[in-house]
C-alpha positions as CSV (number, residue, x, y, z in Angstrom):
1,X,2.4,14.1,-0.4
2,X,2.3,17.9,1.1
3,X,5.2,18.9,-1.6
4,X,3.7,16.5,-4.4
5,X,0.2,18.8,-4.4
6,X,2.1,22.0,-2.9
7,X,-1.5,23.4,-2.6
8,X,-1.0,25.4,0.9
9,X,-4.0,25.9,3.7
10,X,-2.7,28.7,4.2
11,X,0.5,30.7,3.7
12,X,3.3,29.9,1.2
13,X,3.5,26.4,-0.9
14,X,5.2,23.8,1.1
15,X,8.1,23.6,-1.6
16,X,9.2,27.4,-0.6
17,X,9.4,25.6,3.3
18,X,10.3,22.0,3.0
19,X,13.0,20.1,1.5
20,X,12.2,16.9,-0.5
21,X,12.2,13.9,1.5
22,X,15.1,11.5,0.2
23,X,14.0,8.6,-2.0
24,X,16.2,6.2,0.8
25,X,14.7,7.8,3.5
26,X,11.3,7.2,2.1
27,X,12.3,3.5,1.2
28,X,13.7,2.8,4.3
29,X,10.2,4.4,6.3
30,X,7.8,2.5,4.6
31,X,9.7,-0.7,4.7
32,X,10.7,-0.2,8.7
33,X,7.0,-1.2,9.2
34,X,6.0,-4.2,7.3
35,X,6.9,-6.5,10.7
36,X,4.0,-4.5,12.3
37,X,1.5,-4.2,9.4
38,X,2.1,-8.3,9.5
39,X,0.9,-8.5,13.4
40,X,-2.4,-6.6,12.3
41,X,-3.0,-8.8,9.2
42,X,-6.0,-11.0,10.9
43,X,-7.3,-7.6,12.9
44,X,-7.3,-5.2,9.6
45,X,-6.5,-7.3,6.7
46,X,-8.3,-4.7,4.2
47,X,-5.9,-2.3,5.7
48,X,-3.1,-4.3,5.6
49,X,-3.2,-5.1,2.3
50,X,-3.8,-2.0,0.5
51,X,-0.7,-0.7,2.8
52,X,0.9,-3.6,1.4
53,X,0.1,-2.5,-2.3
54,X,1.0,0.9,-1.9
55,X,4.5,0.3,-0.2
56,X,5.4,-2.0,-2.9
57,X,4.3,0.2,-5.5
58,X,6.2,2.9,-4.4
59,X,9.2,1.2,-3.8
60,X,8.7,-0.1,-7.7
61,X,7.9,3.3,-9.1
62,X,8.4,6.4,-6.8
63,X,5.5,7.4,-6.5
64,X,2.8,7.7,-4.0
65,X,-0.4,6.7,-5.2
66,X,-3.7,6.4,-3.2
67,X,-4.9,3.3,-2.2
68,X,-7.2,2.7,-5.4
69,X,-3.7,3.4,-7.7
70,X,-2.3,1.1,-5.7
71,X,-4.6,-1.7,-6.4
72,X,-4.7,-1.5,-9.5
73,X,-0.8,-1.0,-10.2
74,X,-0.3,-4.4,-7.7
75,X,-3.2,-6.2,-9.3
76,X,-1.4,-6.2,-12.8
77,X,1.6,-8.0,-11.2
78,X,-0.3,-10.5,-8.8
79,X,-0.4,-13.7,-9.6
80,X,-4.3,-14.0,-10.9
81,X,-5.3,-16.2,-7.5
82,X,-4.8,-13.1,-5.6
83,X,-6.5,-10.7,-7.5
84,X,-9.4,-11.1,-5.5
85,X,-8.0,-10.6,-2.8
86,X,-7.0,-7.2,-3.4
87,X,-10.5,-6.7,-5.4
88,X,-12.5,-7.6,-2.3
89,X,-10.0,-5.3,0.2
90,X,-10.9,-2.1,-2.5
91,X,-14.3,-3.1,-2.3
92,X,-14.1,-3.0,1.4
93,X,-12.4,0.5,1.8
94,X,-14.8,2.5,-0.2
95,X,-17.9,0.9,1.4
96,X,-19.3,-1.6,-1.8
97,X,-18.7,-4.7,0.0
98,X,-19.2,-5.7,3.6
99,X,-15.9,-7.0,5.7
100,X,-16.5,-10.4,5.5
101,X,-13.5,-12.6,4.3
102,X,-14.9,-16.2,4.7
103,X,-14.8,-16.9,1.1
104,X,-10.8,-15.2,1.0
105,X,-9.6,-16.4,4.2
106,X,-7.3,-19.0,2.7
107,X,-6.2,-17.4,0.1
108,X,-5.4,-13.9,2.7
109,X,-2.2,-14.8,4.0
110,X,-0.6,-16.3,0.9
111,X,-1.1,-12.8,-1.0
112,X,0.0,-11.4,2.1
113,X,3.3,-13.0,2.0
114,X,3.5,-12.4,-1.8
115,X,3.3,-8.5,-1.4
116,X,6.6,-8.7,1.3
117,X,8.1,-10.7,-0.9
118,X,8.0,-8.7,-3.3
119,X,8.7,-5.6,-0.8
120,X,11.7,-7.5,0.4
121,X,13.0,-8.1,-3.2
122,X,12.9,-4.3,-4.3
123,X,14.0,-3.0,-0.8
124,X,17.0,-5.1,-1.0
């Protein structure tokens, strides 16, 4: 992210400093912690899942995106039951809805397991 905006605090840009991470070495970090993102699904499921999102769109296309980017990106390739689920986890983040997932809870885990699937598929 520091070399993508290469905007310093202070001092030269980070590109004159630091050497680009390698695309496998990025692939391999964000995949290493799926397991763990997993264990914290019932504590910080809105969390969780936009972590979800944005590891398995960057594994698709590269790129980093924010959270939001990553919603939306994911949400296009969700099958339409879990839509909501990623909706209500946006909502969530930037403060529009209260964390209350009575109404999702069943449908939580099985998008859950969709995004490592699909993580799995693209880091294999």
């Amino acid at each position: 992210m520091t070399l993508n905006g290469d905007a310093p605090l202070y001092g030269p840009p980070p590109a004159d400093l630091l050497d680009p991470v390698p695309h496998e070495d990025l692939r391999s970090a964000i995949v290493t912690g799926v397991p763990q993102l997993l264990d914290e699904l019932d504590r910080d499921t809105r969390n969780v899942l936009l972590t979800l999102a944005r590891v398995w769109s960057t594994l698709v296309t590269g790129a980093i995106r924010s959270k939001d980017a990553a919603v939306d990106w994911a949400s296009e390739r969700l099958p339409t039951e879990y839509r909501p689920v990623l909706a209500h986890a946006r909502a969530v983040c930037s403060g529009e809805e209260a964390e209350d997932w009575s109404q999702l809870r069943a449908l939580v885990r099985p998008c859950a397991d969709f995004l490592v699937a699909a993580i799995r598929d693209q880091a294999s």
